[in-house]
N, CA, C and O atoms as a DFTB+ gen file, in Angstrom:
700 C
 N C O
     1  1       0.822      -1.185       0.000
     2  2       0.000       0.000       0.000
     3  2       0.873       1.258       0.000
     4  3       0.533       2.279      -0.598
     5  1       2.032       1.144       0.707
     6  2       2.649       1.788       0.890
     7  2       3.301       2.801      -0.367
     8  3       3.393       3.999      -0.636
     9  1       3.559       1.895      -0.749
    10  2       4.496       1.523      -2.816
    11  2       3.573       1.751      -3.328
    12  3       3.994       2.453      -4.247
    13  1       2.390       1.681      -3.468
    14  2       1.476       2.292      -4.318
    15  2       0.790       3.620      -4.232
    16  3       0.243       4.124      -5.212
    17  1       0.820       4.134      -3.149
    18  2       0.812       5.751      -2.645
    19  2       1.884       6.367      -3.288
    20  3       1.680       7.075      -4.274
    21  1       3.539       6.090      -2.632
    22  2       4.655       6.554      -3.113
    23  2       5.036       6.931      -4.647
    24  3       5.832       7.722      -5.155
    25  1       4.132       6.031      -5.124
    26  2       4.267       5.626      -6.801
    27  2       3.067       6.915      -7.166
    28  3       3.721       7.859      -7.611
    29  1       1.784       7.226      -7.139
    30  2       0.811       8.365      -7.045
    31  2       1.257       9.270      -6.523
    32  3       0.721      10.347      -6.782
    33  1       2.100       9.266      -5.828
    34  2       2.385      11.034      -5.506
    35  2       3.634      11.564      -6.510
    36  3       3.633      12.693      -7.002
    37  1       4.719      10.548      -6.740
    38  2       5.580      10.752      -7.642
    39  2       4.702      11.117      -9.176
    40  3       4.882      12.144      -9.829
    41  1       3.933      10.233      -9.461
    42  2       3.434      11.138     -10.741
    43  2       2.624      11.884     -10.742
    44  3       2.324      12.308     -11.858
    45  1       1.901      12.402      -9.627
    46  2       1.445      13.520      -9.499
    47  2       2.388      14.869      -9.338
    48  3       2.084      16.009      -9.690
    49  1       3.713      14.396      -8.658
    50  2       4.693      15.719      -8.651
    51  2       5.041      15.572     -10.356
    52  3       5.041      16.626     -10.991
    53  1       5.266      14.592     -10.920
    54  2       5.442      14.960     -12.479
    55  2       4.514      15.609     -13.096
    56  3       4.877      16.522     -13.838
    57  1       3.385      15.379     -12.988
    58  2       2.473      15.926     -13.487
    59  2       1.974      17.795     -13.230
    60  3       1.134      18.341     -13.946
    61  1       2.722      18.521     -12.057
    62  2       3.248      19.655     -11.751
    63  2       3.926      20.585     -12.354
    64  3       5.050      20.401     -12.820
    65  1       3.266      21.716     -12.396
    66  2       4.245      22.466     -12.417
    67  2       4.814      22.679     -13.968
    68  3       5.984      22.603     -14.343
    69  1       3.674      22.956     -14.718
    70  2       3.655      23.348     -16.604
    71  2       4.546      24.764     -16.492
    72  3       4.011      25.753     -15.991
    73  1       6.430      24.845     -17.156
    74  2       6.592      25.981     -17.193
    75  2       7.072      26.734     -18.443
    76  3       8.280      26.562     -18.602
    77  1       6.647      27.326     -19.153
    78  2       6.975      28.067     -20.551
    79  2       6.509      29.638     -20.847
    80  3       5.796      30.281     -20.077
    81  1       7.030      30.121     -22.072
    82  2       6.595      31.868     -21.496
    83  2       5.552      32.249     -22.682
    84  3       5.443      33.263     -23.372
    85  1       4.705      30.814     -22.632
    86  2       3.407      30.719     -23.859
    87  2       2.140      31.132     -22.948
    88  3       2.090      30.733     -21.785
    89  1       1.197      31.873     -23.448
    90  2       0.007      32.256     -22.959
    91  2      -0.973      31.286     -22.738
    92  3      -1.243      30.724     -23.799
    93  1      -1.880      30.685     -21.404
    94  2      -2.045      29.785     -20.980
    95  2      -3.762      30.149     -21.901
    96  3      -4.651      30.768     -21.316
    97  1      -3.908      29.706     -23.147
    98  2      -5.329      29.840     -23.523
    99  2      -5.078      28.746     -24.878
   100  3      -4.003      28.183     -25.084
   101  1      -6.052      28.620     -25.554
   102  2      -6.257      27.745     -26.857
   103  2      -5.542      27.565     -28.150
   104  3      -4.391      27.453     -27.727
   105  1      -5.452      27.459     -29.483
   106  2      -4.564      27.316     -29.982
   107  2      -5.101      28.135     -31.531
   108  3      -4.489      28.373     -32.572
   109  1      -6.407      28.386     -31.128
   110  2      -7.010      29.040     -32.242
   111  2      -6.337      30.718     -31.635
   112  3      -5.810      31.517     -32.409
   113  1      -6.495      30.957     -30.237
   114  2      -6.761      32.031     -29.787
   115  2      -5.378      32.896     -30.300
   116  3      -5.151      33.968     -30.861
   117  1      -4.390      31.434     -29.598
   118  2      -3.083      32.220     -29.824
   119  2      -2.492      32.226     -31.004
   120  3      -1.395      32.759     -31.172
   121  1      -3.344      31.470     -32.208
   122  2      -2.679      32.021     -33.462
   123  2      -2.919      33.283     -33.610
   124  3      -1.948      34.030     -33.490
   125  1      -4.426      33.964     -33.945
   126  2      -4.746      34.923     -33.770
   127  2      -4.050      36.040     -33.307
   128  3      -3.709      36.978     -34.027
   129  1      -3.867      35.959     -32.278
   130  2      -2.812      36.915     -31.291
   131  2      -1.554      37.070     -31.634
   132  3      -1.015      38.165     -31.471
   133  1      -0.866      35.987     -32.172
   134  2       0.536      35.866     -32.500
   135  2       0.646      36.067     -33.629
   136  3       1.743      36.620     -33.563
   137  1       0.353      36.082     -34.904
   138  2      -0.172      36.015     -36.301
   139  2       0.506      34.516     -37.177
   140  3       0.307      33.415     -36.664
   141  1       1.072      34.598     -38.129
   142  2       1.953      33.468     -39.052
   143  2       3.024      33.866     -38.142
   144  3       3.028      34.721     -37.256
   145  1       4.174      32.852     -38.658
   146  2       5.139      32.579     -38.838
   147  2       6.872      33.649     -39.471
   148  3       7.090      33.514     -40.675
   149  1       7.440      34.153     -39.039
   150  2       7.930      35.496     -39.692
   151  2       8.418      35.287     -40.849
   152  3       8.395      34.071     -41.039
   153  1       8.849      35.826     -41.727
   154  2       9.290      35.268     -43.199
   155  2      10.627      34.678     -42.803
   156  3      11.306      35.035     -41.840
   157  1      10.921      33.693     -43.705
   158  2      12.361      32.751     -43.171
   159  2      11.929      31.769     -42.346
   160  3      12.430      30.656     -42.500
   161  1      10.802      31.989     -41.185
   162  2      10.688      31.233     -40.282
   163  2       9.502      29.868     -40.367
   164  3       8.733      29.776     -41.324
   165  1       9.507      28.979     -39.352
   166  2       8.691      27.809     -39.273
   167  2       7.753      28.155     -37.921
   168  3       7.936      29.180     -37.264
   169  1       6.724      27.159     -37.597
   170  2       6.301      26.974     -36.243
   171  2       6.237      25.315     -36.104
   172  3       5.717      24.452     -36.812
   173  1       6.786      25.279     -35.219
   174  2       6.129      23.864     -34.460
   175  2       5.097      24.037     -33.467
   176  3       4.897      25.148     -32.978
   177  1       4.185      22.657     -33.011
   178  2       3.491      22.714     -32.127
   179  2       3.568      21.556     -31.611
   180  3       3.501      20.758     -32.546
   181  1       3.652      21.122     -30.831
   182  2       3.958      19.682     -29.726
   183  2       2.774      19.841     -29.056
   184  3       2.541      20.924     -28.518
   185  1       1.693      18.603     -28.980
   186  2       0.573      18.417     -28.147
   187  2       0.231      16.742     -27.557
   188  3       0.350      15.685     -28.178
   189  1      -0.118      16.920     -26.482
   190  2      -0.336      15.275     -26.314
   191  2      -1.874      15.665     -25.956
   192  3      -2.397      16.740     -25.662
   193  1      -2.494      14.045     -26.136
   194  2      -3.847      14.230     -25.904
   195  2      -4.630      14.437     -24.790
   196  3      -3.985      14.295     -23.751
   197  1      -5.578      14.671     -24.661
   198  2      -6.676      15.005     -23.138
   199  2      -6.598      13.229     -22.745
   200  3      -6.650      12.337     -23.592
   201  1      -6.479      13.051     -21.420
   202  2      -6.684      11.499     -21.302
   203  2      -8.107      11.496     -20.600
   204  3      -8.490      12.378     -19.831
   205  1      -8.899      10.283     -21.008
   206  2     -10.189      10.164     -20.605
   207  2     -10.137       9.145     -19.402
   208  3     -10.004       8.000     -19.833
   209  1     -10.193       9.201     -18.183
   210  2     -10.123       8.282     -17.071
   211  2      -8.895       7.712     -16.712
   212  3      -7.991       8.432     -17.136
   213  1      -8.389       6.544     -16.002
   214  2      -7.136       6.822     -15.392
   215  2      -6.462       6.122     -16.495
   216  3      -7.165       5.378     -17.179
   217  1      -4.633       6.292     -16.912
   218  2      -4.055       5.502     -17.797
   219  2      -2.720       5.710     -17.182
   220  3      -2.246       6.779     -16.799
   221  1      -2.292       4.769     -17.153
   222  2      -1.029       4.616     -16.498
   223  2       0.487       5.073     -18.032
   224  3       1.715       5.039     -18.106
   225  1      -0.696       5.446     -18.940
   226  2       0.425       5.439     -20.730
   227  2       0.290       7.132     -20.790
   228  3      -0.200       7.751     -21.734
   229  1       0.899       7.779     -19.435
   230  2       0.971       9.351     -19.339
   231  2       2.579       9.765     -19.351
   232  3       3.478       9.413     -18.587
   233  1       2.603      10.593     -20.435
   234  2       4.352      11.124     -20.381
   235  2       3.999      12.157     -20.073
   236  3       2.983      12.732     -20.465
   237  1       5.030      12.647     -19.102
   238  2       4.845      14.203     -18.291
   239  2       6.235      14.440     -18.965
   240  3       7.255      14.456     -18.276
   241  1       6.262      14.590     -20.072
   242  2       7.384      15.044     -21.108
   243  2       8.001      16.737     -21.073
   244  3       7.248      17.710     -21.050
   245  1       9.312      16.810     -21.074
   246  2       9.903      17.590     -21.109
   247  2      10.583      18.124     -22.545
   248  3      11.648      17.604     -22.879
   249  1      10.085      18.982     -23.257
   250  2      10.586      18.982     -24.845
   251  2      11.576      20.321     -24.785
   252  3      11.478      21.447     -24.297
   253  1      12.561      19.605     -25.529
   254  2      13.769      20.903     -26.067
   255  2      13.646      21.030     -27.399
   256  3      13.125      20.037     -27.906
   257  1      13.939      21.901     -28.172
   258  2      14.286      21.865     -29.694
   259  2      15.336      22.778     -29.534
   260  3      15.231      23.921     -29.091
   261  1      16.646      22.056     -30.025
   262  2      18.076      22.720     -30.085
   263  2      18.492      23.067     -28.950
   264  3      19.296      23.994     -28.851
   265  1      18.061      22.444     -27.943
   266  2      18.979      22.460     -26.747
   267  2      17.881      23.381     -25.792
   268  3      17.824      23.228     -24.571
   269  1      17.144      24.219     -26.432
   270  2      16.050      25.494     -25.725
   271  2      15.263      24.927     -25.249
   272  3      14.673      24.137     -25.985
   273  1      14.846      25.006     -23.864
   274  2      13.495      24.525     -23.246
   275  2      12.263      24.990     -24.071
   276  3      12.094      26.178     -24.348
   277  1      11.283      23.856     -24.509
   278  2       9.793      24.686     -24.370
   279  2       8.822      24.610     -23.429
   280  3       7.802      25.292     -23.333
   281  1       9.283      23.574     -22.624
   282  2       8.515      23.624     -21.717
   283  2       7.820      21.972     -20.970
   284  3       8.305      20.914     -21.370
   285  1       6.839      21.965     -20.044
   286  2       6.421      20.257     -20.619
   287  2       5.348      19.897     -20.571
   288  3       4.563      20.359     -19.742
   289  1       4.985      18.892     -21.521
   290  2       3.787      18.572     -22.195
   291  2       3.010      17.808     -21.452
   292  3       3.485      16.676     -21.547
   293  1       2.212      17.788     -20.862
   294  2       1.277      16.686     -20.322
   295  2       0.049      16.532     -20.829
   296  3      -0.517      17.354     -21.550
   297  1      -0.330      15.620     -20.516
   298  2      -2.094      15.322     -21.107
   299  2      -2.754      16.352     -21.180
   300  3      -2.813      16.977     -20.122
   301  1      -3.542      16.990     -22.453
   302  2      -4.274      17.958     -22.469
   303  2      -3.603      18.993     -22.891
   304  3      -4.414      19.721     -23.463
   305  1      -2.159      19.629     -22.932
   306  2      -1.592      20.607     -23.041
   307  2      -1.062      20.701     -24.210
   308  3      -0.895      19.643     -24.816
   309  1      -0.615      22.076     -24.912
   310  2       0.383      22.185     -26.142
   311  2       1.358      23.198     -25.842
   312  3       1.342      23.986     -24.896
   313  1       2.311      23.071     -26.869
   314  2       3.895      23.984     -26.888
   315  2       3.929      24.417     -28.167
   316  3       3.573      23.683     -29.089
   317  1       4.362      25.658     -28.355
   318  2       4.608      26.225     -30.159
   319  2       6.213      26.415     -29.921
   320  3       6.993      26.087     -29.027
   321  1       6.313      27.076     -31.109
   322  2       7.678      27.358     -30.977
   323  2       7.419      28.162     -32.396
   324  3       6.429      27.961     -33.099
   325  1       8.525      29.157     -32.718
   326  2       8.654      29.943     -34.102
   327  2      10.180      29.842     -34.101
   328  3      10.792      30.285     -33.129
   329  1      10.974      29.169     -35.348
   330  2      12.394      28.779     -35.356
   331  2      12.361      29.222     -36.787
   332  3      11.363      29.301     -37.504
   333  1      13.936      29.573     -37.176
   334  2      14.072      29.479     -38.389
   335  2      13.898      28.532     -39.242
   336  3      13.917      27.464     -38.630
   337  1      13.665      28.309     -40.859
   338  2      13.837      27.213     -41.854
   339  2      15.008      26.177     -41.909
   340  3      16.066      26.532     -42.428
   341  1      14.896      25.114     -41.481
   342  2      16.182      24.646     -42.012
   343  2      15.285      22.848     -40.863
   344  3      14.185      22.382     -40.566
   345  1      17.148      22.497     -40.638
   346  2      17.189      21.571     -39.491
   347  2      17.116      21.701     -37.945
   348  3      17.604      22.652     -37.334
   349  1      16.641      20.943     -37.524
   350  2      16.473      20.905     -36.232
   351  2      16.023      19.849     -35.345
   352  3      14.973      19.317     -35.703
   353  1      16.717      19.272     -33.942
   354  2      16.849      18.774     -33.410
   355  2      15.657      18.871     -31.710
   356  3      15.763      19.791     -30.899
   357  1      14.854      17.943     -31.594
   358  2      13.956      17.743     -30.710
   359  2      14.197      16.526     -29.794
   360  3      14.098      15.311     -29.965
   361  1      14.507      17.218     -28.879
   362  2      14.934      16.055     -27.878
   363  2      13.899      16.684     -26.746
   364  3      13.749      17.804     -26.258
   365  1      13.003      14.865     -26.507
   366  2      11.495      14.842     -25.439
   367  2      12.360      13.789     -24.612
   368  3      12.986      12.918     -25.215
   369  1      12.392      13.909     -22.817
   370  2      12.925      13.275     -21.433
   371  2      11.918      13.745     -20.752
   372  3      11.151      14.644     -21.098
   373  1      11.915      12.787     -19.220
   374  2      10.734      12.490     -18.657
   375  2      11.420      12.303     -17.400
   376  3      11.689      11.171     -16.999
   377  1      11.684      13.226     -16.828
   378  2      12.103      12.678     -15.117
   379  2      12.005      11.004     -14.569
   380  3      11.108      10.171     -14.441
   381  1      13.586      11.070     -14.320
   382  2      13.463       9.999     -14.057
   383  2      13.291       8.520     -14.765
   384  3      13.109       7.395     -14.299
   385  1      13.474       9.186     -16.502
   386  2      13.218       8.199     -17.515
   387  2      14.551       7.608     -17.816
   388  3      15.431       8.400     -17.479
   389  1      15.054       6.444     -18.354
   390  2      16.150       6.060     -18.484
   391  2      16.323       6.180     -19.912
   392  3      16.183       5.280     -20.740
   393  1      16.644       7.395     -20.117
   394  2      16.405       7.464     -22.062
   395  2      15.984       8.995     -22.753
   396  3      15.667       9.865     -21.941
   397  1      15.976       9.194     -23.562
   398  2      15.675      10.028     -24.330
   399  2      15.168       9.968     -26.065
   400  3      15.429       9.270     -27.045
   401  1      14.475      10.905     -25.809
   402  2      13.372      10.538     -27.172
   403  2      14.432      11.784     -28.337
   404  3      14.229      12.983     -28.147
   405  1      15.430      11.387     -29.395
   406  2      15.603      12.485     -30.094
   407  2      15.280      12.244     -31.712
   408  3      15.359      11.247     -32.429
   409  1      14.924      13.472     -31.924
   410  2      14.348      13.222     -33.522
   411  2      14.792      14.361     -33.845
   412  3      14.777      15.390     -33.169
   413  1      15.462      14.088     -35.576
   414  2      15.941      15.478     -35.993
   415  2      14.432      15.851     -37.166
   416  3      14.043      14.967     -37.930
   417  1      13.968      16.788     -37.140
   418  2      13.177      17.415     -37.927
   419  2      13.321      18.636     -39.424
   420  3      14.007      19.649     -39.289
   421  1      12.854      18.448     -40.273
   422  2      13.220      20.417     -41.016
   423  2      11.607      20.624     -41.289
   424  3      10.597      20.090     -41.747
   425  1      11.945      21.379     -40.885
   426  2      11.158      22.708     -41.085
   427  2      11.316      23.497     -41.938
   428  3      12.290      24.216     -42.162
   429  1       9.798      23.347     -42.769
   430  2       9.888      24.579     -44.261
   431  2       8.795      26.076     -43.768
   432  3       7.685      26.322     -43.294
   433  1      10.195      26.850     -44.341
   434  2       9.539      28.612     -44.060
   435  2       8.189      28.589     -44.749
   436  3       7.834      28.051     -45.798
   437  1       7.236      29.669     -43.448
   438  2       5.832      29.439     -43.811
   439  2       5.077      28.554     -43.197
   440  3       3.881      28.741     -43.421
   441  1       5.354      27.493     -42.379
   442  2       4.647      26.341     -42.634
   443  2       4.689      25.986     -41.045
   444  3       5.714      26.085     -40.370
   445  1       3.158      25.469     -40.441
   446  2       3.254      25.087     -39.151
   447  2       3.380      23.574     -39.192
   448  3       2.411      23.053     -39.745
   449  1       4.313      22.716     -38.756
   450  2       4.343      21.542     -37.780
   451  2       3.866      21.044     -37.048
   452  3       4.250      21.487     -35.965
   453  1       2.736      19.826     -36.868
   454  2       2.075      19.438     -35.775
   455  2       2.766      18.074     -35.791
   456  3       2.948      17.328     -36.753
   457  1       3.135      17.906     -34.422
   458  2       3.298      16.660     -33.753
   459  2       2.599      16.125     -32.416
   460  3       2.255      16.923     -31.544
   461  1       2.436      14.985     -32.307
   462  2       1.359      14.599     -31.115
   463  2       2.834      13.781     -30.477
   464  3       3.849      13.365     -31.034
   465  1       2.491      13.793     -29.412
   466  2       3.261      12.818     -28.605
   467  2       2.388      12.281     -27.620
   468  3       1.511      12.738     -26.887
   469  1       2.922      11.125     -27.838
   470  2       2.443       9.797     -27.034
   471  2       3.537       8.990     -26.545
   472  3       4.738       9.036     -26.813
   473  1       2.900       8.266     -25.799
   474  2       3.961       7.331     -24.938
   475  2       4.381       6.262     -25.670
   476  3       3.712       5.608     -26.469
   477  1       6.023       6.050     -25.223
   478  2       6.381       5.058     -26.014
   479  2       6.097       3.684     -25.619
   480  3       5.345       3.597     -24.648
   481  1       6.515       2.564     -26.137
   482  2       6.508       1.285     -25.969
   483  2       7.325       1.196     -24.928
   484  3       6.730       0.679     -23.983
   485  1       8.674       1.531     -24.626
   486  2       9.506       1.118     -23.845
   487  2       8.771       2.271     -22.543
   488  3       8.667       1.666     -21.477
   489  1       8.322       3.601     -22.466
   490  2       7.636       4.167     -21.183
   491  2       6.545       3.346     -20.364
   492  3       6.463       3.166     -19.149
   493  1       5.544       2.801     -21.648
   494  2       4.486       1.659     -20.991
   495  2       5.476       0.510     -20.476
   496  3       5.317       0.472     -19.256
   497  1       6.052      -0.068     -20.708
   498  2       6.498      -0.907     -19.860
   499  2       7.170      -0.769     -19.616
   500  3       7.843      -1.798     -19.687
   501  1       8.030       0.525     -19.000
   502  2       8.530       0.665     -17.688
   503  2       7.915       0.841     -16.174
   504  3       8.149       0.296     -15.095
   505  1       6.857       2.045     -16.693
   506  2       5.888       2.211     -15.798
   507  2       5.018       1.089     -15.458
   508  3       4.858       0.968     -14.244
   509  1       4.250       0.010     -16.376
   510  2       4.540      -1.225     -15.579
   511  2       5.314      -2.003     -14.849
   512  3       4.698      -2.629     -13.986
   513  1       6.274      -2.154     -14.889
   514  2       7.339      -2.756     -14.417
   515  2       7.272      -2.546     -13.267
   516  3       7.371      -3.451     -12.438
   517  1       7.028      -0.887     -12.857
   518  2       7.440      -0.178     -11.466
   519  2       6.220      -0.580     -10.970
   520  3       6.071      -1.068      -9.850
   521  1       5.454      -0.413     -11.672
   522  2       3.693      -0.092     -10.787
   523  2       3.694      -1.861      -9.944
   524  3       3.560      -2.045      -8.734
   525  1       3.864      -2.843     -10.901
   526  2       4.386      -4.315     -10.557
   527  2       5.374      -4.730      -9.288
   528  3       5.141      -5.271      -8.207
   529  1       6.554      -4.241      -9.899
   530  2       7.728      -4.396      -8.829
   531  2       8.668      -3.284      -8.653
   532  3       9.851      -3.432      -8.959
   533  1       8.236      -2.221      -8.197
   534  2       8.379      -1.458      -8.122
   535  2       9.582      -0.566      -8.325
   536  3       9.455       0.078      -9.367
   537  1      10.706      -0.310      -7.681
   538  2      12.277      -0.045      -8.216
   539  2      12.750      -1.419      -9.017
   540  3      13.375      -1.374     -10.076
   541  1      12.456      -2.339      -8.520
   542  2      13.247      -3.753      -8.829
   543  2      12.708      -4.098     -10.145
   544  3      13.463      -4.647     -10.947
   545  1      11.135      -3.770     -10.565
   546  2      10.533      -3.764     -11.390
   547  2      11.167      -2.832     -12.430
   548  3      11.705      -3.322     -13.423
   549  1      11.124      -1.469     -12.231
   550  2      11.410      -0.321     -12.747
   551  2      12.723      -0.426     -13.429
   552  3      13.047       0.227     -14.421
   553  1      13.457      -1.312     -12.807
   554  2      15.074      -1.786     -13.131
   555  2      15.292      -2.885     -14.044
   556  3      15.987      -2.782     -15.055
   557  1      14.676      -3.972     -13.671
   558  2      14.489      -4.522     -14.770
   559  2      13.782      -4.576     -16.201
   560  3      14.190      -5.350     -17.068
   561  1      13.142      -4.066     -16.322
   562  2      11.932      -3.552     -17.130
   563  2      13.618      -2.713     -18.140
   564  3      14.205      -2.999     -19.183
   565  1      13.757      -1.862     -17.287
   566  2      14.825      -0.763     -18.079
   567  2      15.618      -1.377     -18.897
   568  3      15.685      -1.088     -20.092
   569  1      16.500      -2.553     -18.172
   570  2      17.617      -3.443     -18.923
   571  2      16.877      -4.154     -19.952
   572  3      17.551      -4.143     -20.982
   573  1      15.924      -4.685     -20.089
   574  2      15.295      -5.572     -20.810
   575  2      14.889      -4.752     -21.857
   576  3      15.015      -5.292     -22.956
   577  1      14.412      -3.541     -21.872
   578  2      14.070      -2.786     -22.967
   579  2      14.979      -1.546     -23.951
   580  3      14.586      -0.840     -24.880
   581  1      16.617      -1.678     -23.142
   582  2      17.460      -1.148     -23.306
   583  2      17.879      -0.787     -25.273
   584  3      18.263       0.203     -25.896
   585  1      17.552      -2.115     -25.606
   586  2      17.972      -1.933     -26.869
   587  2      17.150      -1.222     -28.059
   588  3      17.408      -0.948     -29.231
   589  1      15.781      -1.010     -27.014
   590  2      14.865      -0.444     -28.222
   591  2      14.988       0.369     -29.019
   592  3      15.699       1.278     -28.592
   593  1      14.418       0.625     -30.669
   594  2      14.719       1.390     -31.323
   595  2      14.688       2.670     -30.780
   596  3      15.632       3.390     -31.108
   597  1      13.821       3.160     -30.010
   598  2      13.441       4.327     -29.230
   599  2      14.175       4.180     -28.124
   600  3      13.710       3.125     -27.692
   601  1      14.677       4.380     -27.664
   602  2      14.767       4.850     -26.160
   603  2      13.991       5.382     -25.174
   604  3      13.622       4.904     -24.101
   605  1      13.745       6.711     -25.818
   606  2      13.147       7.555     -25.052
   607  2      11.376       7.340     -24.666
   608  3      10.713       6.448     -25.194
   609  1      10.800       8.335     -23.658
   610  2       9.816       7.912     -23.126
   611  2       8.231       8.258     -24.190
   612  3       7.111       7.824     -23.921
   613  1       8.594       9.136     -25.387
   614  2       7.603       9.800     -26.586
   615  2       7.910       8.919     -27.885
   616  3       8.892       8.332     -28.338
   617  1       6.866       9.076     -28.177
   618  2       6.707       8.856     -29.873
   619  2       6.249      10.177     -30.149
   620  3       5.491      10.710     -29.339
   621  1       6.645      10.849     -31.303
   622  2       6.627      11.731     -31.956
   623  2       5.554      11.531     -33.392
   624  3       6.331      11.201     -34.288
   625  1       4.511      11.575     -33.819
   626  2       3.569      11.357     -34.597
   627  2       3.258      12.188     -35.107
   628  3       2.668      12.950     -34.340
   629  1       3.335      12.699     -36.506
   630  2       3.860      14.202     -37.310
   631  2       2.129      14.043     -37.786
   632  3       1.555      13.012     -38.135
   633  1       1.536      15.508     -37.653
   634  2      -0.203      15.258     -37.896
   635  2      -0.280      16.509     -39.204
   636  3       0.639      17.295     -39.435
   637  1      -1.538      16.459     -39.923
   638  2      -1.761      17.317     -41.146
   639  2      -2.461      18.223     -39.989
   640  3      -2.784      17.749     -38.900
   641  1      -2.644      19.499     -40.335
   642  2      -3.309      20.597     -39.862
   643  2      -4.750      20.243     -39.732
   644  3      -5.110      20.788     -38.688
   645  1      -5.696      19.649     -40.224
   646  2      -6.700      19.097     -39.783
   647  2      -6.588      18.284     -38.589
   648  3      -6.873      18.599     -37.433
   649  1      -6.215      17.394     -38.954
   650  2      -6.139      16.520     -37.589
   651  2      -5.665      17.338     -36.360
   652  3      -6.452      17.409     -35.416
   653  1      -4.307      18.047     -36.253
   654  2      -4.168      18.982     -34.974
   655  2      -5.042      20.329     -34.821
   656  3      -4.850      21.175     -33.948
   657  1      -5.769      20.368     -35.553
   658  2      -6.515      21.462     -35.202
   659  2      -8.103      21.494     -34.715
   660  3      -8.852      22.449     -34.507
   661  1      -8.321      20.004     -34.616
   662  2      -9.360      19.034     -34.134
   663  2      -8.732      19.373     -32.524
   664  3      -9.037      20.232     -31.697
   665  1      -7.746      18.298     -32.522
   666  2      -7.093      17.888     -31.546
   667  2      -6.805      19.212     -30.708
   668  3      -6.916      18.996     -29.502
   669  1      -6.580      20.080     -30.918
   670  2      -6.077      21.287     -30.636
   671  2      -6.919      21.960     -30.030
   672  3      -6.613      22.755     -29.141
   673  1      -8.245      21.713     -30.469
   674  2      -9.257      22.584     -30.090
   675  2      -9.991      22.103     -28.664
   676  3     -11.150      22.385     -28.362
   677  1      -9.201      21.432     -27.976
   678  2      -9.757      20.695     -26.827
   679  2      -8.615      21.236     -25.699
   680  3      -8.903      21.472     -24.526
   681  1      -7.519      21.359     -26.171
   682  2      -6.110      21.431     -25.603
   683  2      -5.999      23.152     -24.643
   684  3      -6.890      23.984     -24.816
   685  1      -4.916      23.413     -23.779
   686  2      -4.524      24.757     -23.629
   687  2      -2.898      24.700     -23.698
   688  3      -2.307      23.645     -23.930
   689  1      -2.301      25.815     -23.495
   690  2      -1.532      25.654     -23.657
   691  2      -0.275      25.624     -22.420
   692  3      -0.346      26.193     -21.330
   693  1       0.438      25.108     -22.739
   694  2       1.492      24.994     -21.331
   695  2       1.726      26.148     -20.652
   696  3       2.240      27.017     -21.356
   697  1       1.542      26.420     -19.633
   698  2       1.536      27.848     -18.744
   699  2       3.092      28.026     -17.915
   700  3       3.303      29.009     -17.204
């Protein structure tokens, strides 16, 4: 009982504490407000979904692009970003995750980026592992899944502007 409290309060402190210097409202609102994209430049948007009842397949994800915090993503929330055209590097970590999610991306001037993130294969069964056997679980689980193509605790799932703007319209944004 004990281990299973300890385990709920830890992802409830993950789940804490959204920090970025994005305006905490919708995604229609803040295009509006913000306008396009500057000439030369791209936008990304990083969103994970609203979860409906309890799921243990929650990344309380931490996203960089090029090393810059944007902030972190949890269920229900989104992140933009406005970067120049070219290449670029997105690296998503998860307190306490044994791994890192990196994907290099380009970005064409003009043009917004939607990606969803979801939990990976190797995050679901870690967080089983633990919820099971808890550190010992959490430890083994890790070694056993060490070699995965992914590492890290996100899948990265690149969406057409319809689809994130569905999705989007349910979402706020990371505060």
């Amino acid at each position: 009982m004990l281990r299973r409290a300890a385990l709920l309060l830890a992802v409830g402190v993950m789940l804490v504490g959204c920090v970025t210097n994005q305006v905490g409202t919708d995604f229609a609102s803040v295009s509006k407000k913000v306008g396009p994209p500057r000439a030369g430049h791209s936008r990304i948007v990083l969103l994970q979904d609203k979860r409906n009842g309890l799921s243990m397949a929650i990344c309380a994800c931490e996203v960089k692009l090029d090393g810059a915090p944007l902030g972190k993503v949890v269920a229900g929330k989104y992140v933009y970003a406005d970067r120049p055209a070219g290449r670029h590097q997105l690296l998503v970590t998860e307190l306490m995750f044994p791994g890192d999610t990196k994907r290099e991306i380009v970005m064409e001037a003009g043009r917004t980026h939607f990606y969803l993130i979801k939990s990976s294969p190797r995050h679901d069964a870690t967080t089983g592992g633990a919820v099971l056997g808890g550190l010992v679980g959490l430890a083994a689980v890790s070694i056993a899944t060490a070699g995965e193509a992914n590492p890290g605790p996100a899948e990265l799932v690149p969406l057409d502007e319809a689809t994130a703007q569905t999705k989007l319209a349910e979402l706020q944004a990371v505060e």
